[in-house]
N, C-alpha and C positions, 0 to 999 in steps of 0.2 A: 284906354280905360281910365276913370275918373278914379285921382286917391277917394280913398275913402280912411275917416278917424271917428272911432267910437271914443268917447277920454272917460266912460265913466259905464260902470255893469250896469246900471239901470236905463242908461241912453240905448245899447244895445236893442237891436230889432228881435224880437220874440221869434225862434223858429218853428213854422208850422211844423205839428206831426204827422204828416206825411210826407214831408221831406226826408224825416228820419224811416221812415216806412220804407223810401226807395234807397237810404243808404244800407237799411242791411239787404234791400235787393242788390245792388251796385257790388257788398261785400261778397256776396255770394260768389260770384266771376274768379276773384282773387284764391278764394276757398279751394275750389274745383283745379284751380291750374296748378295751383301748389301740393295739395293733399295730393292730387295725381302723379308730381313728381318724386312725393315721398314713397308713394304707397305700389310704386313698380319700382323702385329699389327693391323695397322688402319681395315682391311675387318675384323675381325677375329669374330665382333658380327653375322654382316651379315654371312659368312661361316654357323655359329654356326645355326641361322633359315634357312637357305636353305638346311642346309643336313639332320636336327633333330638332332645335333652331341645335347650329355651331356658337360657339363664344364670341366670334365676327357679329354674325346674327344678333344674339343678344346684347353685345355694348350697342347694336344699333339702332333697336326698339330703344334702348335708353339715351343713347347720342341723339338720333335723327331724331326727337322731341327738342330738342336744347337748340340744336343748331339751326334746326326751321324758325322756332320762338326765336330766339335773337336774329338771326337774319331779318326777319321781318317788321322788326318792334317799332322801328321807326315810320318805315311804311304806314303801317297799321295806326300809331298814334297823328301822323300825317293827315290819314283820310277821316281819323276823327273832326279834324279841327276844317276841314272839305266839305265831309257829306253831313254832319253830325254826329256830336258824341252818342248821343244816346241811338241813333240809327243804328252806328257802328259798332257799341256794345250789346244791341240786340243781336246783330247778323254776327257777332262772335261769343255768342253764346250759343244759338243754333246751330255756327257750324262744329262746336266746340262738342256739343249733345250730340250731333250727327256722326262727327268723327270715333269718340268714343262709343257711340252702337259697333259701327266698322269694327275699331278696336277688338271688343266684348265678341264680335261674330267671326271675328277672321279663322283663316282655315289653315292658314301656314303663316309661317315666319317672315315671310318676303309680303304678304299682307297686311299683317299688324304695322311690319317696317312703315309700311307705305301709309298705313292710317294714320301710324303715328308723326311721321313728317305732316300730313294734313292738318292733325290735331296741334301742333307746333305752331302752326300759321294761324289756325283759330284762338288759339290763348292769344297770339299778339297781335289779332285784330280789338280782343276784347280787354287784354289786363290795361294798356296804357288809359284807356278812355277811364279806365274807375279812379286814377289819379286825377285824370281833367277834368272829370264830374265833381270829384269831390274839392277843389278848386272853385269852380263857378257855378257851383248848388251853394255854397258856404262863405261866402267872402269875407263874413265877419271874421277877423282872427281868431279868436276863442273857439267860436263854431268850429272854422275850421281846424284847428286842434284836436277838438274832442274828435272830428271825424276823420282824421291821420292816427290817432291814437288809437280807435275803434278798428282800424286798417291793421293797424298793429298786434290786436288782440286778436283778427282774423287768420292771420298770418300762423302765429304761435299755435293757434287749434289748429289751422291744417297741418302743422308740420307733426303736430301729435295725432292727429287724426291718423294720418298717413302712415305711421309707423306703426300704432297700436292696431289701428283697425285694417292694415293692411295683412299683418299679422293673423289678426282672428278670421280675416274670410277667407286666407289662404287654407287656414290652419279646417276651419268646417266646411270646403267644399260643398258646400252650398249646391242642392240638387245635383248633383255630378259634375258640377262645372267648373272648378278648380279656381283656376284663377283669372278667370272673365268676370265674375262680379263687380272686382275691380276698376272695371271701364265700365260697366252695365249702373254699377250706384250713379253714375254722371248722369244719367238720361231723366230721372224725376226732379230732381234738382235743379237740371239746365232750362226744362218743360214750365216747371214752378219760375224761376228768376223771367225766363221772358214773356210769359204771358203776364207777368207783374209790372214789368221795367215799363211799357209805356206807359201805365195806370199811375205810376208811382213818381218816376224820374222827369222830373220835367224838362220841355222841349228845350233844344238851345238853338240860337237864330244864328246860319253862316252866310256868309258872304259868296253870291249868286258870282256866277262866271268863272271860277279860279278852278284848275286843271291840275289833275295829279301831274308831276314832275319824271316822267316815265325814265329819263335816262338817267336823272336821281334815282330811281329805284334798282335800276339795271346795277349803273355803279355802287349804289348802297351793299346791295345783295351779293354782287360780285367780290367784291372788297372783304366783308364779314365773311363769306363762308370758305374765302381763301388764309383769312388767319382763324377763323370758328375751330374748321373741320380738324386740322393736323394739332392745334391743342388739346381738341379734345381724343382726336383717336390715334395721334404721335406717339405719346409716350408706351402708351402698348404693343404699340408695332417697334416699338426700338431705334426710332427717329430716323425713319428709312429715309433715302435721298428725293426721293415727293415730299414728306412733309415737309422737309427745311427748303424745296422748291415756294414751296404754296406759301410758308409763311416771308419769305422773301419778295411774291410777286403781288401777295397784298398791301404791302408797304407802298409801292406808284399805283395803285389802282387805287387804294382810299386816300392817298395826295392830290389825284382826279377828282375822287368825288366833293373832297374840299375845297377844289377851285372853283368845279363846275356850280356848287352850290353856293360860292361867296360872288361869282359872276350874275347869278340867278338874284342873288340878295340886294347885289347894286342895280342892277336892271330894274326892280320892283315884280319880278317874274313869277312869284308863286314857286320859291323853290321848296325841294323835302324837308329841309333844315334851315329854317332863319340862320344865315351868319351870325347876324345882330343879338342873339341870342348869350351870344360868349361875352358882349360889352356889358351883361349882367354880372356882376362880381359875384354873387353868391351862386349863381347857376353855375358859370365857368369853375370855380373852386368845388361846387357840390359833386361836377361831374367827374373829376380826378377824385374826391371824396370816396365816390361807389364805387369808381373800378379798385383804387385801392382795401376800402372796406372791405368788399364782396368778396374777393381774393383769399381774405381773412376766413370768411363764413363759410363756404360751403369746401374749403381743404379739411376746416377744422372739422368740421361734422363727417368727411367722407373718411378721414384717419380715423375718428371715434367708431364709423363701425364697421371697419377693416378690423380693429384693435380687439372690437366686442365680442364681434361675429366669427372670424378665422382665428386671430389669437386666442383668445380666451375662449371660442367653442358657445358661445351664446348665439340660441336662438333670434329669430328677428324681434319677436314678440318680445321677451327679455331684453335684448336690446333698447329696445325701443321704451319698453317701460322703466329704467336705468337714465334715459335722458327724458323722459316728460317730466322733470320737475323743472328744469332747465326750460321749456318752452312754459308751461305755469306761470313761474319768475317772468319770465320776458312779457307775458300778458299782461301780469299784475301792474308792472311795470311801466309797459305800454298806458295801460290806463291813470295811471298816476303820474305821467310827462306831459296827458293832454291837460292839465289842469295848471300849465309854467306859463308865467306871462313870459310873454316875447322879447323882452329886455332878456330876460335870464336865461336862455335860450341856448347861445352859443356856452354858455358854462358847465349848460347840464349835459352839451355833448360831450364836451371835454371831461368831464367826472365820470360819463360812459366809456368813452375810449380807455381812460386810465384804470377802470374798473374789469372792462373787456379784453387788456392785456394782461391785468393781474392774473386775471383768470384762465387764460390759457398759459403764462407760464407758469399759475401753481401746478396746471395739468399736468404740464412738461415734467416738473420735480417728481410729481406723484407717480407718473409711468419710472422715472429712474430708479427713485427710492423705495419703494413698495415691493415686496418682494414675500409672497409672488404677489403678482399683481391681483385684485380683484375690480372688479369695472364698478363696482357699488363705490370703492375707494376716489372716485373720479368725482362723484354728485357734488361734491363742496365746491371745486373748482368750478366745473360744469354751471351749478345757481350763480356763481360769477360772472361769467361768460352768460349766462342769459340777462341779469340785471343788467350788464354794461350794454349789451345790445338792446334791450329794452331802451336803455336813455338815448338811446343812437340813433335808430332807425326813422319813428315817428318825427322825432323835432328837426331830423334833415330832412324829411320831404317836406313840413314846413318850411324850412328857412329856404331851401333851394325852389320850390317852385311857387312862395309866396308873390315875389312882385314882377312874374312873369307875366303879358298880356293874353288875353283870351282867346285872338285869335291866333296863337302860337304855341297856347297852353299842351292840346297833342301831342304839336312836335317835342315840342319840351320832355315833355313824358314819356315819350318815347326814345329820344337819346338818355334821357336817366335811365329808362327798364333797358337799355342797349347794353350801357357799363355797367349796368350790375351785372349782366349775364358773362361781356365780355372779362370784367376782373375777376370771375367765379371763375371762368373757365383759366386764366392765367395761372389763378391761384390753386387750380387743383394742376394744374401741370407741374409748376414750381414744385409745390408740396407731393407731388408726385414721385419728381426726382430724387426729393430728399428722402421719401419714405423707402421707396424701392431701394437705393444707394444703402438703406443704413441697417432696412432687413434682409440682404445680401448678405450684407459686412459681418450682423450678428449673426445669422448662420453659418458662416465660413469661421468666427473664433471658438464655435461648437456652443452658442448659446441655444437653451430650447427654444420651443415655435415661438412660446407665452412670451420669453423675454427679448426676442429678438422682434417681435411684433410691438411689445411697449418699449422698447429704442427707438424702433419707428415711429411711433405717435410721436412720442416727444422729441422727434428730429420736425415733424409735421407742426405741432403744436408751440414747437419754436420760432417756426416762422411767421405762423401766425400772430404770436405776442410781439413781435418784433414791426410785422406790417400794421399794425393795430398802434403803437407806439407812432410810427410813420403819421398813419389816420391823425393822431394827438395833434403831432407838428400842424399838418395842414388845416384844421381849426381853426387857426390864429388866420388864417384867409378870409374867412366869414365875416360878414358884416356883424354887428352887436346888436341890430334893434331890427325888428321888424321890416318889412315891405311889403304893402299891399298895393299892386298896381294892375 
């Protein structure tokens, strides 16, 4: 792909509107996959008495979504950059509707399981293509700015979406259906974005002959759900002697898939993963960036409403309305970083990171010192942690997937949505430890539920301002100036 240098706003190429017509069909995808992971948090009691599911059952409707989605993400962004993005974001938007009907209709728990692994593999047929589209719809830097920033503000509604609105259609049972609506909202939605996405998104042209990478996929797959599964479903089983099997026979299984794919890459073979990829400085540093980040984010948010919901006895709804100012701020935010020229870039990440660890260790202070605790006492912190993630998030998937080439852009996107999933999941393990560890220890010195639960946060929300710190350091990795290639 040819550089390209805009040096002045008025040289910039004018972008049609309808381009922007199909970015907020493209946002739509990201909407849906995330609102849906917020919004079966909140049902997931309810589920659990409506089906007769066990606690097994239930972490598994909420695991086997996680674990199918990363297992597959690379794949998925692979056959974008194969069959076509915009192909591929259609065919994961319908299986995305299809699966959630399944969801919305299932009869048992062993059902839902099963849809919702399906529905797992449909998100990451679909979410990596809206990074690659918006990518090579937008080349102009600015442009694309505003439409990672827009990405950003998508993000922030689903996650308030999810919580508040998961909240009220639990709470109105809706015709007697409890909490099927939940999957059932997906179906109009999914129906609208694809019968738009071809009208809207335009074509993108791939390269005729080249063959999905099938024993890539086998070892991709193999690899991630041997270190996926026992992080995520380890620490509640009490790290029986499988789960430190699995995470140990993942270790030479994903040093397999890293040869076989660097053998692929010197051959010219059409492998799942460009090698060549990592000789990107900004990719390579982006990609240790998100598993570190991510690590940070969703520990922080799963202590928040262990802390809200068990300790302190607040509804989901409550809950959830206690941190939408927090997702707010991050929009606001979001929208006010697409507007940084690219020189200033790596600064405003660093002003985010230092701003995103203030803010979870004023958390940490506020669970020690506050007594008793009230969760409204958390919001100052909490608008901290949302601003700094605001400057954070948008301007790395610019700066890491700016001067990646087009036919690779997929995959690209796809190892980026990988470590996000894979450092979310580290970091709710890690943060796992520390929480369970320290609301033990406060119940054993006769502390009540409320403050042995705000010990907990802020043994969770310590780690977090500490990895986030981490995040700060590796900043200075990042290139300083733009790359469009």
């Amino acid at each position: 792909m040819t550089d390209v240098t805009y040096p002045a706003a008025a040289a910039r190429p004018a972008i049609p509107a309808r381009l922007w017509l199909g970015l907020a069909v493209m946002l739509l995808g990201p909407f849906m996959t995330v609102m849906d992971v917020m919004i079966v948090n909140v049902a997931i009691p309810s589920i659990r008495r409506g089906l007769g599911a066990s606690y097994a059952e239930a972490e598994l409707v909420v695991a086997g979504y996680s674990l199918a989605y990363a297992v597959a993400l690379i794949t998925g962004g692979r056959l974008g950059d194969l069959r076509g993005r915009r192909r591929m974001f259609v065919a994961g938007l319908v299986g995305f509707t299809l699966t959630s009907t399944l969801c919305g209709l299932a009869p048992s728990a062993q059902t839902l399981i099963l849809a919702r692994l399906l529905q797992g593999v449909a998100a990451a047929m679909l979410f990596p293509q809206v990074f690659a589209l918006i990518r090579v719809t937008f080349p102009e830097p600015q442009a694309c700015a505003k439409a990672f920033a827009a990405l950003g503000v998508v993000l922030g509604l689903a996650a308030v979406a999810g919580q508040v609105l998961g909240g009220i259609l639990v709470a109105a049972d809706l015709w007697g259906l409890s909490w099927r609506p939940i999957f059932l909202l997906n179906i109009p939605i999914g129906l609208v974005a694809a019968l738009a996405a071809p009208r809207l998104i335009p074509a993108d042209v791939v390269k005729p002959g080249q063959r999905l990478d099938l024993a890539g996929v086998v070892l991709c797959a193999l690899g991630l759900g041997l270190l996926l599964y026992p992080l995520i479903e380890g620490r509640e089983a009490g790290w029986p002697a499988w789960s430190l099997a699995m995470l140990a026979a993942a270790l030479p299984v994903l040093a397999a898939f890293a040869l076989h794919q660097h053998g692929r890459s010197r051959r010219g073979a059409s492998p799942l993963l460009q090698t060549a990829l990592f000789r990107d400085r900004a990719f390579a540093a982006g990609v240790l960036l998100s598993l570190v980040f991510y690590s940070t984010m969703n520990s922080f948010y799963l202590a928040y409403a262990f802390l809200a919901q068990l300790g302190l006895g607040r509804s989901p709804l409550a809950a959830g309305l206690v941190f939408a100012p927090t997702a707010v701020v991050f929009m606001i935010t979001s929208i006010a970083v697409g507007r940084v020229a690219p020189e200033h870039r790596r600064a405003v990440l660093m002003a985010g990171a230092a701003i995103a660890a203030l803010g979870e260790f004023a958390a940490a202070a506020t669970a020690l010192v506050a007594a008793p605790l009230q969760a409204e006492a958390l919001i100052p912190a909490l608008l901290l942690v949302g601003v700094g993630q605001g400057l954070l998030i948008t301007p790395l998937l610019n700066t890491v997937l700016g001067g990646i080439r087009d036919g690779n852009i997929g995959s690209a996107s796809g190892m980026l949505s990988t470590m996000q999933q894979v450092g979310g999941a580290f970091g709710v393990a890690i943060a796992g430890i520390l929480f369970s560890t320290v609301l033990e220890g406060g119940r054993a010195a006769g502390l009540g539920e409320a403050a042995s639960y705000a010990h907990a946060f802020a043994a969770a929300a310590g780690y977090a301002g500490a990895a986030t710190l981490v995040v700060l350091g590796l900043l200075l990795a990042l290139p300083k100036g733009e790359r469009v290639g």
